[in-house]
N, C-alpha and C positions, 0 to 999 in steps of 0.2 A: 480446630480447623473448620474455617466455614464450607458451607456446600455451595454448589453453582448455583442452583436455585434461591439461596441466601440476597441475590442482586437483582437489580428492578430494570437493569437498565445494560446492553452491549453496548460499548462505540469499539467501533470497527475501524480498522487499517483496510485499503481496496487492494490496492497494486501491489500483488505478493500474496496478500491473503484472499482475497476473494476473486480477484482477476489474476492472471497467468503472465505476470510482471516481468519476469526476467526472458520467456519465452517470443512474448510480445518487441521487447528488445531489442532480441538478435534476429529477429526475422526482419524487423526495421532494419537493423543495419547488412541484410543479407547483397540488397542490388550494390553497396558501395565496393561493398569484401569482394562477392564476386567479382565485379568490374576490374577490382587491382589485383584477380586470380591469387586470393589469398584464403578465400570463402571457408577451406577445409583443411587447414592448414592450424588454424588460431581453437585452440579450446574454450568449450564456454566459462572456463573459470577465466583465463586470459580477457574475453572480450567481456565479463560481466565487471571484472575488477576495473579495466577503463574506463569504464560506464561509468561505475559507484564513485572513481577518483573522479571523472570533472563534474559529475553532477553535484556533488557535497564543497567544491571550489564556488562553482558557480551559485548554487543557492544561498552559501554565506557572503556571496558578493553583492546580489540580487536580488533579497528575500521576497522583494514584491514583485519580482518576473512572474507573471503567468507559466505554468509549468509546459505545457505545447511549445511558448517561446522559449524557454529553457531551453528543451531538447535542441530545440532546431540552434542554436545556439552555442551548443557544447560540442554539438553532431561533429566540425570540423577538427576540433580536440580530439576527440574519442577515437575518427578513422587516424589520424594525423599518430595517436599513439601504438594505433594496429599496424602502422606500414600504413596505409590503403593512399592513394591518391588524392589530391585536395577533392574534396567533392562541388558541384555546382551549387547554386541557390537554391532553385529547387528542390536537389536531395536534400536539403538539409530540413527545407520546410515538410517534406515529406515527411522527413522523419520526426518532428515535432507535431506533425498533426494526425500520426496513426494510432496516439494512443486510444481513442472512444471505439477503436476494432481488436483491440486485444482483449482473447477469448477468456471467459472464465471457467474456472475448475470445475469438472462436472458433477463438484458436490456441491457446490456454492448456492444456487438458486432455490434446490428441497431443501438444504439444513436451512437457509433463511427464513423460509416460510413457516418450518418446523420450531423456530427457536421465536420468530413473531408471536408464536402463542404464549408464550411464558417473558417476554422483554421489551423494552423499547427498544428501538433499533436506531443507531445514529452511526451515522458516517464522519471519522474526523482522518481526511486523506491530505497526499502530498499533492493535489494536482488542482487544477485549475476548472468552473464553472462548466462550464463548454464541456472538456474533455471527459467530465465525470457523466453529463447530459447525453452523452455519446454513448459512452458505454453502461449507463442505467437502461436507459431505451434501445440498446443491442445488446450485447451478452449479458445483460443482466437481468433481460426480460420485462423491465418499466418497475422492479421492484420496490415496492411502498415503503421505504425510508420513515420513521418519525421525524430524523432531520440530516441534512448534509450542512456537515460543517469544510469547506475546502481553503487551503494554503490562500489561496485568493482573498477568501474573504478575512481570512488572518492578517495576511501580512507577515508571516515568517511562515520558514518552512520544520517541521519535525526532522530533529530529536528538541528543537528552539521550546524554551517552558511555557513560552505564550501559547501557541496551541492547545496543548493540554490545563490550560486556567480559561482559554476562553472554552474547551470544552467546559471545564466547569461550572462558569458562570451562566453559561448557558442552555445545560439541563436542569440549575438550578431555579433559573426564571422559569424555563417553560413546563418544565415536567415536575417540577418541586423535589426533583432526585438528588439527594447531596452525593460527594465526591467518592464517599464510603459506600455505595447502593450499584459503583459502576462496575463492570469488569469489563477491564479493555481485552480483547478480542485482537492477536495480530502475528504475523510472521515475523518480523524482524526484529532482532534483539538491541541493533545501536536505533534506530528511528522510534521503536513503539515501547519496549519493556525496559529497557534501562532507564531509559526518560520519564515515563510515569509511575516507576517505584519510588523515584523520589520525594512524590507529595502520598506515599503510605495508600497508592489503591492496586487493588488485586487486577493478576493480568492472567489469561487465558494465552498459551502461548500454540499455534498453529504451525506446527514443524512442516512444510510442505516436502515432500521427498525430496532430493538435490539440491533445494535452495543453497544461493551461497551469499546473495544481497544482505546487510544488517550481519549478520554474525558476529561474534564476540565468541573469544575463548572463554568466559565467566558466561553462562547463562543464566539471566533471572526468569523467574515464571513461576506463579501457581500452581498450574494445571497444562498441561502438557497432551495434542491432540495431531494425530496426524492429518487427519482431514476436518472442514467443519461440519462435514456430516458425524464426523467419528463426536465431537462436540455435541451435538445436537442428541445422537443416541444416548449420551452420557446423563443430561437435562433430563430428556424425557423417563429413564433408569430412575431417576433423583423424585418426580415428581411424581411419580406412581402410589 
């Protein structure tokens, strides 16, 4: 069995693992619920499963949608499947452009810093240029990334294999890190860990309490971490 310290290199999942993904969400879709007095009525498993059905529609329809337009996109779907009321133009743009305000975990930012000393650090998310720009520079504090790889500058969205090979190909121009040197770093088990065991690289898997985005009744994973601080103590244990 290798150790954590064994790898040169994290890439990171954001939304869900590092930002508060599924919370960010529902509080987006709080003015519509309200509005059709259904707000407290619908469980978060109920309005996170609406979510995951037309986002995973749409992304396979779309690969190249910027994900802001996405949202704003699906937003009509999503209320449409809760009950809620058609929504206006606006909500819907609302709701596609709040993701760079959704907040991050309040272990996210130390264990970054923390785990910066021992890895390179790279971003490979489901979201769009902008959106990521947003919330690097607000909840995430302006954190010094070695690189962000985003769905945008892919052109498909995760669990799709191209993601995870243009990861590849491209920690291996810039950092000379082959595919074996990486450990992916991520909450969800259908977008981040089922899809990159495939090409045989080790994955850190980030159980967030409640999560219910990604799930699979088979879980794969290496390493198993409730928080990335709880990760980062584990590193630092290793490297002693």
């Amino acid at each position: 069995m290798s150790k954590l310290t064994d790898y040169k290199l994290l890439s990171f999942d954001v939304y869900g693992t590092l930002i508060d993904w599924e919370s960010g969400i529902i509080d987006g879709l709080q003015p519509v619920l309200s509005k059709s007095g259904i707000g407290t009525k619908l469980s978060r498993s109920e309005i996170l499963t609406a979510v995951l059905e037309a986002e995973t529609e749409q992304q396979q329809k779309t690969p190249n949608l910027k994900y802001s337009e996405l949202l704003s996109t699906i937003h009509p779907a999503i209320v449409k499947k809760l009950g809620c009321d058609p929504p206006t133009a606006e909500e819907s743009k609302a709701f596609g452009s709040g993701v760079g305000g959704w907040a991050a975990f309040p272990d996210t930012v130390p264990a970054l810093k923390r785990l910066s000393k021992h890895y390179k650090l790279v971003v490979l998310s489901n979201v769009d240029n902008e959106s990521f720009a947003q919330s690097n520079s607000g909840p995430l504090g302006g954190f010094p990334f070695d690189a962000i790889l985003t769905a945008e500058d892919i052109g498909s969205y995760k669990p799709d294999p191209r993601n995870f090979e243009y990861l590849f190909k491209y920690v291996k121009e810039h950092f000379g890190v082959e595919k074996e040197q990486i450990l992916h770093t991520a909450q969800s088990q259908h977008h981040d860990h089922h899809a990159i065991v495939k090409f045989g690289v080790k994955s850190a898997w980030i159980k967030r309490d409640g999560a219910r985005i990604g799930a699979k009744d088979r879980e794969v994973f290496d390493w198993k971490f409730a928080t990335l601080g709880e990760m980062a103590d584990a590193v630092e244990k290793e490297a002693k």
